[in-house]
C-alpha positions as CSV (number, residue, x, y, z in Angstrom):
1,X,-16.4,10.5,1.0
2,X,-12.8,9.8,2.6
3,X,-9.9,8.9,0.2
4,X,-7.6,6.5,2.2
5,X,-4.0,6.0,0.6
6,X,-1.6,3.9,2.3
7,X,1.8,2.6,1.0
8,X,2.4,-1.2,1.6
9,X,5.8,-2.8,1.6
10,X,5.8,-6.2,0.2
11,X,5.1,-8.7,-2.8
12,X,3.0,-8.6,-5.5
13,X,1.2,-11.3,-4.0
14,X,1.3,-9.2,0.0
15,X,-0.5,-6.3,-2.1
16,X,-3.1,-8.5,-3.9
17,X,-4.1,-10.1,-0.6
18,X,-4.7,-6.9,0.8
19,X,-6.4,-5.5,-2.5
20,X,-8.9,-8.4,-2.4
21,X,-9.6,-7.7,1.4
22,X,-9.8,-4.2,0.5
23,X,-12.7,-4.8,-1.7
24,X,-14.0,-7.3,0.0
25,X,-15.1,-5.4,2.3
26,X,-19.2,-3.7,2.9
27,X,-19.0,-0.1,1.6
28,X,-15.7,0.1,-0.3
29,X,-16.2,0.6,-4.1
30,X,-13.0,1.7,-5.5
31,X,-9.5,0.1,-4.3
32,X,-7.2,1.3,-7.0
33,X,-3.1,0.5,-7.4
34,X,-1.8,4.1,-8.0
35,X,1.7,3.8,-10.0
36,X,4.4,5.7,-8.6
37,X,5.3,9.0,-10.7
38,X,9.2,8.7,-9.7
39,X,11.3,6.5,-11.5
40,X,13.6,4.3,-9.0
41,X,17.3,4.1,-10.9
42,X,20.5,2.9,-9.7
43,X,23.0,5.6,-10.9
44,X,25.5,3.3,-13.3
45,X,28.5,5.0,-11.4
46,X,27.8,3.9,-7.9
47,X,29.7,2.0,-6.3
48,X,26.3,-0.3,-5.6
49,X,25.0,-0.3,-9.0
50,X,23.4,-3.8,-9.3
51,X,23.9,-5.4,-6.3
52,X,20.9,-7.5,-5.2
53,X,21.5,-6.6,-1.9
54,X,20.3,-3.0,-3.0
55,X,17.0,-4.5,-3.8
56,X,14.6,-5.2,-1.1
57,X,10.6,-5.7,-1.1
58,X,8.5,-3.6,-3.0
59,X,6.7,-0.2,-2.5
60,X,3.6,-0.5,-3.6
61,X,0.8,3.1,-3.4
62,X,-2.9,2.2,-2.6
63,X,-6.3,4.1,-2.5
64,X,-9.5,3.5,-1.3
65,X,-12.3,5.6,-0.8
66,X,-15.0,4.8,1.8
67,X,-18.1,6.2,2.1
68,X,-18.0,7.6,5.4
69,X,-15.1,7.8,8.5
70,X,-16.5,4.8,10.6
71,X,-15.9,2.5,7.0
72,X,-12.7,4.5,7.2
73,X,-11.5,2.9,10.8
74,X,-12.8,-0.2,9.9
75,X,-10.7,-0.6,6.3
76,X,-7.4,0.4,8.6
77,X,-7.9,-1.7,11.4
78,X,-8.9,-4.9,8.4
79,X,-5.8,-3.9,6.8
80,X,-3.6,-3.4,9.8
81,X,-4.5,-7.1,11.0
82,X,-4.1,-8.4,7.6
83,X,-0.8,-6.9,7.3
84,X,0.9,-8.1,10.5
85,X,-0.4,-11.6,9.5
86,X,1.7,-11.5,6.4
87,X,4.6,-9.4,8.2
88,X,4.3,-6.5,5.2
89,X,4.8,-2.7,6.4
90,X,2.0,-0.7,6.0
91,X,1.9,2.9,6.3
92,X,-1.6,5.2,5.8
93,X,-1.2,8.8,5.0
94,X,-2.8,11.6,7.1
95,X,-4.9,13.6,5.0
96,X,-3.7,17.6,6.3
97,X,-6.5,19.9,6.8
């Protein structure tokens, strides 16, 4: 079964759109938000230390498994659509073999 993960750059409401295509789709039983292990912190001494032009749109870690490669294409190719409709960057890792 192929685990996709992909990292989307966007709102809350950019990655729930996605999510609900995600699991809207034939095949795809788990769609799962994966929290990100690192902690993002501003150093207090920099010289940018609360500036909002620091902050920018989200990052936010997806995974879906699907139950076989042709599923696969299919979630990417939904998600890359989706994703230049709402002008979010989305990036899918490359599973290494």
């Amino acid at each position: 079964m192929p685990t996709l993960r992909m990292r989307l750059t966007g709102s809350e409401d950019d990655t729930r759109a996605v999510m609900n295509l995600l699991q809207s789709l034939d095949g795809i039983e788990h769609v799962e938000e994966v929290g990100d292990m690192m902690a993002h912190m501003d150093d207090a001494d920099s010289s940018s230390a609360g500036l909002s032009d620091i902050a920018g749109p989200d990052a936010h870690e997806i995974e879906i498994e699907a139950p076989n490669e042709s599923t696969a294409r299919k979630v990417r190719e939904a998600v890359e659509a989706l994703s230049f409709d709402l002008e979010v960057l989305v990036e899918f890792e490359e599973e290494e073999d």
